[in-house]
C-alpha positions in Angstrom: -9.8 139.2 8.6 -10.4 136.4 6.1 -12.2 133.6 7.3 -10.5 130.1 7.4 -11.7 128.3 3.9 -12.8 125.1 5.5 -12.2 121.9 3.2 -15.3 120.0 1.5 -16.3 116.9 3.7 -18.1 113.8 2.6 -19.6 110.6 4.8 -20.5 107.5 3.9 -22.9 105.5 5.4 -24.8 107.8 8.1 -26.2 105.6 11.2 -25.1 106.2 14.3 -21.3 106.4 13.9 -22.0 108.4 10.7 -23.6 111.3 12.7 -20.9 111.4 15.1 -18.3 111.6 12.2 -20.6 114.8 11.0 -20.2 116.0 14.8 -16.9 115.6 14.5 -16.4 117.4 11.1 -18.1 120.5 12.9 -16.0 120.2 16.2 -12.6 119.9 14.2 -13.1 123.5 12.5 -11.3 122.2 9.2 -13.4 120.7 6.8 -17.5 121.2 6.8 -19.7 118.4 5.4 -21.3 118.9 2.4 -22.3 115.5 1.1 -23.8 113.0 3.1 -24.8 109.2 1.7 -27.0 106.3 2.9 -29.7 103.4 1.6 -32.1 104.6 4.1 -33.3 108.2 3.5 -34.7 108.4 6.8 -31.6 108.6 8.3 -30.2 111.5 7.1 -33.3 113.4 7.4 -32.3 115.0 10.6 -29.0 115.9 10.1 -30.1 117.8 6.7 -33.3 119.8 8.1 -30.3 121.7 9.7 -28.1 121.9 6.9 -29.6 123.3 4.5 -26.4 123.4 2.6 -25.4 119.5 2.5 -26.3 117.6 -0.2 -27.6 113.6 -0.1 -27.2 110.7 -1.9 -28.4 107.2 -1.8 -25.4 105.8 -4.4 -22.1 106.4 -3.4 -20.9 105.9 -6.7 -23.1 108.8 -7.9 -21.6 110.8 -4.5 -18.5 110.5 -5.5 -18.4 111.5 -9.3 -21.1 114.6 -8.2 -18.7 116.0 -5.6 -14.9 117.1 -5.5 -14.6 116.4 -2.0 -11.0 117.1 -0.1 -12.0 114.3 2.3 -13.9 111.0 2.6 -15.5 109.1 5.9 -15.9 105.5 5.1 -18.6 104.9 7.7 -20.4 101.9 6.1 -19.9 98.1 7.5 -17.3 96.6 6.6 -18.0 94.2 4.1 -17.8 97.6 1.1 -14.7 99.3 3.1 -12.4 98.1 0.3 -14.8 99.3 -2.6 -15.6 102.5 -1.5 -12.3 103.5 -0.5 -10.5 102.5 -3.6 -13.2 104.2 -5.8 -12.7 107.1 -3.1 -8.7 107.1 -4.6 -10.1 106.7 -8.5 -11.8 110.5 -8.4 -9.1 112.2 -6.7 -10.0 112.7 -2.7 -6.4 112.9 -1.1 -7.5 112.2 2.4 -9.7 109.0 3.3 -10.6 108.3 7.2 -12.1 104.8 7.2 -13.7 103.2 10.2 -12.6 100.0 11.6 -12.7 97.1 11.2 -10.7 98.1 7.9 -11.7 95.1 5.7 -13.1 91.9 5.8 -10.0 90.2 4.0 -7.0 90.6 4.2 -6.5 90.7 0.4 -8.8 93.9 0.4 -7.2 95.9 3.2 -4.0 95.3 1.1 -5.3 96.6 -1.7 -7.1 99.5 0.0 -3.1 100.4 1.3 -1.8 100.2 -2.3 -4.7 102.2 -4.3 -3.7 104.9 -1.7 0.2 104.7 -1.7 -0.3 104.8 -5.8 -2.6 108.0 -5.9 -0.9 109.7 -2.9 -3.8 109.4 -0.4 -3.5 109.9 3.5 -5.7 106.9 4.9 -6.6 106.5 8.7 -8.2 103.8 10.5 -10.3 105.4 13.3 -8.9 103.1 16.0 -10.0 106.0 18.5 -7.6 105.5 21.4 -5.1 106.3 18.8 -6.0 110.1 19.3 -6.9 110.1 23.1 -4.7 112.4 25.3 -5.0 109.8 27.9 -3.9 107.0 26.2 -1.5 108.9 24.5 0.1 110.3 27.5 0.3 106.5 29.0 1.9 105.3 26.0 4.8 108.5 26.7 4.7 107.1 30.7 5.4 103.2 29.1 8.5 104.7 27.2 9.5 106.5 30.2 10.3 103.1 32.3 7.3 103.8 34.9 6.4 100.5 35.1 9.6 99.0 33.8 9.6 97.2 30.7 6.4 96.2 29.1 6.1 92.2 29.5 2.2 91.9 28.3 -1.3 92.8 29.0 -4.8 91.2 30.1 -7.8 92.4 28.5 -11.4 91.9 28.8 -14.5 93.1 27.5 -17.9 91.7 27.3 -20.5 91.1 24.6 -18.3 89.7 22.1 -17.9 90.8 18.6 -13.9 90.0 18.5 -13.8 91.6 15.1 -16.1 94.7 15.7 -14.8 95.6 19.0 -12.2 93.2 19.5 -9.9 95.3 16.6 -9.9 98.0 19.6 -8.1 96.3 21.5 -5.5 94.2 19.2 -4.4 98.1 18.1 -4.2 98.9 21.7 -1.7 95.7 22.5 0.2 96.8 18.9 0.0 100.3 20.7 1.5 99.7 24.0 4.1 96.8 23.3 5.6 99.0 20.5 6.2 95.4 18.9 4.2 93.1 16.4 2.6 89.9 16.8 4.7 86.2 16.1 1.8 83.7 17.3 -1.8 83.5 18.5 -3.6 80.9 20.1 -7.1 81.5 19.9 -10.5 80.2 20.6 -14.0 81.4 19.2 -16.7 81.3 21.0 -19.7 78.8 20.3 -22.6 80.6 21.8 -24.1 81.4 18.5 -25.4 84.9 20.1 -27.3 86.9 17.3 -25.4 89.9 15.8 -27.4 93.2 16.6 -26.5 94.8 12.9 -28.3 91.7 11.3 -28.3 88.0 10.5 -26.2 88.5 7.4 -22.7 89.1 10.0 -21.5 86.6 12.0 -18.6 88.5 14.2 -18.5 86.0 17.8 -16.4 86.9 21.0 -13.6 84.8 21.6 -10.7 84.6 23.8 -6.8 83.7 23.9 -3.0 84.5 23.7 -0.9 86.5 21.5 3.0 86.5 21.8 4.7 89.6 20.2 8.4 89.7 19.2 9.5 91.2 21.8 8.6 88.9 23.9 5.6 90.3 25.6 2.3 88.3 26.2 -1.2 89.7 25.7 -4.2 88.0 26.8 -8.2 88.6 25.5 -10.9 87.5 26.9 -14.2 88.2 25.0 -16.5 85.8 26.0 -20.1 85.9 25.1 -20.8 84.9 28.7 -19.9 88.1 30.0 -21.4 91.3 29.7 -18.7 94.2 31.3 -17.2 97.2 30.2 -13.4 96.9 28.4 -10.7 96.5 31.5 -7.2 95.8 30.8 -3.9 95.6 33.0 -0.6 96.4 31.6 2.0 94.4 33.2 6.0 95.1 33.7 9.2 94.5 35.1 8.6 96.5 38.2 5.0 97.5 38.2 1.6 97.6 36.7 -1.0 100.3 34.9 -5.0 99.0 35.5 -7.6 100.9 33.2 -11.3 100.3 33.7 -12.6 102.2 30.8 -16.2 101.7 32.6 -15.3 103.7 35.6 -12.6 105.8 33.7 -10.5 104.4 36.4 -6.6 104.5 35.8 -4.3 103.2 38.1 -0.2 103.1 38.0 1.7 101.5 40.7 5.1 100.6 40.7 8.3 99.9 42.8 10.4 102.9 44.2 13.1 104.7 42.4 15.4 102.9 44.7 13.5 99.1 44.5 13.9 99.3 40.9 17.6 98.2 40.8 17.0 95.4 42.7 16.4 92.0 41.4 13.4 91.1 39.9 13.3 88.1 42.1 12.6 90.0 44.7 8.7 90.0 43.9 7.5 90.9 47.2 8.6 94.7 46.9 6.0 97.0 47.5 4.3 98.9 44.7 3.4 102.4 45.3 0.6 104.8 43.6 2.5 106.4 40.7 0.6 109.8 39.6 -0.9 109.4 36.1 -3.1 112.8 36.7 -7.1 113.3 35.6 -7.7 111.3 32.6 -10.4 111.8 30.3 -13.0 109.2 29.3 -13.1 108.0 25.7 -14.8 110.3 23.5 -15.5 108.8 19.6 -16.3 112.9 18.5 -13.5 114.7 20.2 -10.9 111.3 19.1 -12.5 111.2 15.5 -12.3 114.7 15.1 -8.3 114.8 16.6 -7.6 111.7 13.0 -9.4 114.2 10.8 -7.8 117.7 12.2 -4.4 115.3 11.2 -5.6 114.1 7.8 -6.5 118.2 7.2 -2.9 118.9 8.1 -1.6 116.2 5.8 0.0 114.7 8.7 1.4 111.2 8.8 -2.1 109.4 10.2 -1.7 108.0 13.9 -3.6 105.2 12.9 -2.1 103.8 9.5 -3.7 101.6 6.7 -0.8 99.0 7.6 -2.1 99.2 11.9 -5.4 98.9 10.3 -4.8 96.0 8.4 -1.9 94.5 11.5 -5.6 94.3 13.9 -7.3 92.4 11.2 -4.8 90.1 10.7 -5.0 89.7 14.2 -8.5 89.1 14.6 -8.3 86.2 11.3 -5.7 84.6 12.7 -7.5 83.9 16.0 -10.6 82.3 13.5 -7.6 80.3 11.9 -6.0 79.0 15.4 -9.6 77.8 16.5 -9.8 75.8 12.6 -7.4 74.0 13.3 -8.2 73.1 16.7 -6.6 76.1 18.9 -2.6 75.1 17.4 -0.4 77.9 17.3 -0.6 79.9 14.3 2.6 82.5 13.1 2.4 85.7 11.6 2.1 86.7 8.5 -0.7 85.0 7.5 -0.4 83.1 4.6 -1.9 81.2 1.3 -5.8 80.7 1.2 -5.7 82.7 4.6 -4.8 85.8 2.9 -8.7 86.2 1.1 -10.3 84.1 3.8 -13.5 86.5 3.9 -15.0 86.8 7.7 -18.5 88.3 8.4 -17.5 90.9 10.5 -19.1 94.5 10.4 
């Protein structure tokens, strides 16, 4: 039996996410690493005593022109997202999995979507819940009507970052309200607590509203005064889902078959325990390496370039509302706003 020819694998930038996008290279059984790239040498050291076969680089540029890789991890902050994936589309690599945040402007992710859609690349944004059963398997229970129709969620998560880890969950809103955003009111948060990936980035919490054309209402709160594991509660019609991605705890409860045609006025109904089934917690190699297995399929990406670029614009527009003093700001984004750069990583 021939064995499967695996396709030629590069990464990036190889700190901590790096060496779980190498893990999840070897977990997806389609593609095997065989260039790895980052300013540090030390940091590679490791990963290559036990791969004899992968080759390092400390240029990126010199990476790419050396090797004809068949697919790219961007894994580098995001400040040289844009640059490295557009040079990744100049030499030829047809499949490009970026992490998020995708840009830093808006102006760039734009151009990282068209260098793609000219040269015919697949690009993902690893916006991991995209490719976890369990959320996946809520989003089919949302389209089934379990908890009638989606009016909105509450979100929470501590530490702050409303860029870095905030993106998460502005994908997850665009996710689950199958809808995109009209306004945002937001607020950023003053604290002025130091960014662990260095003084050069500047990404604080923040918290606020978003109200999506369909009507739904999303609420984050990312406050640098708390320190607690992402929670959100999907509200609707005629019942509720509560995750506590902490605990891995997942709750649906929702009116009876029969309660369900009744009026929505009629808000004391009781909700009963809907059965969502085991759920698995989140898992950034087994997710990561579910985008890649797609990109190796040439599938359409579950995570797009445009829902990469959708979170940004979420996440800028919340630093625009608090500018101008928490007003109301409308979607798209406009003017100077479009290559208003943030420090976000």
């Amino acid at each position: 039996m021939n064995k499967k020819k695996l396709l030629r694998a590069g990464i990036i930038g190889f700190g901590s996410m790096g060496k779980y996008h190498a893990q999840a290279y070897a977990h997806s059984g389609c593609a095997e690493v065989v260039a790895v790239c980052n300013r540090r040498v030390f940091k590679m050291s490791e990963y290559l005593n036990s791969n004899t076969n992968c080759r390092s680089y400390t240029d990126w540029q010199e990476m790419l022109q050396k090797e004809e890789l068949d697919i790219l991890s961007v894994v580098t902050y995001s400040p040289s997202h844009a640059e490295i994936v557009i040079g990744g589309t100049e030499v030829g690599i047809p499949r490009i999995l970026c992490e998020k945040p995708m840009a830093t402007r808006l102006i760039d992710a734009e151009a990282m979507i068209n260098a793609c859609y000219k040269r015919g690349v697949k690009l993902a944004i690893n916006h991991t819940r995209r490719w976890s059963p369990s959320y996946l398997r809520l989003r089919e229970l949302l389209r089934m009507g379990v908890i009638g129709d989606v009016r909105g969620i509450f979100c929470t998560l501590g530490g702050g970052r409303l860029g870095c880890n905030g993106s998460h969950l502005f994908d997850l809103m665009r996710m689950y309200t199958e809808s995109e955003p009209e306004w945002v009111i937001g607020f950023i948060d003053q604290t002025g607590t130091p960014n662990p990936r260095g003084e050069q980035f500047n990404d604080p919490g923040g918290y606020g509203q978003i109200y999506f054309q369909n009507k739904s209402r999303c609420y984050l709160d990312m406050s640098e005064d708390i320190g607690i594991p992402a929670r959100f509660e999907i509200f609707g019609s005629v019942g509720r889902v509560i995750v506590d991605e902490g605990m891995n705890q997942w709750d649906i409860f929702a009116r009876s078959e029969e309660d369900k045609q009744a009026s929505l006025m009629k808000y004391g109904l009781q909700l009963k325990p809907y059965p969502l089934g085991f759920c698995t917690p989140l898992d950034i190699v087994a997710h990561t390496s579910e985008a890649i297995k797609e990109l190796c399929e040439n599938k359409t990406p579950s995570c797009s370039g445009e829902d990469g670029k959708a979170a940004l614009e979420i996440v800028m527009a919340f630093h625009v509302s608090h500018k101008q003093d928490n007003v109301k700001v409308e979607f798209p984004l406009k003017g100077e706003y479009l290559s208003w750069e943030l420090q976000i990583t």
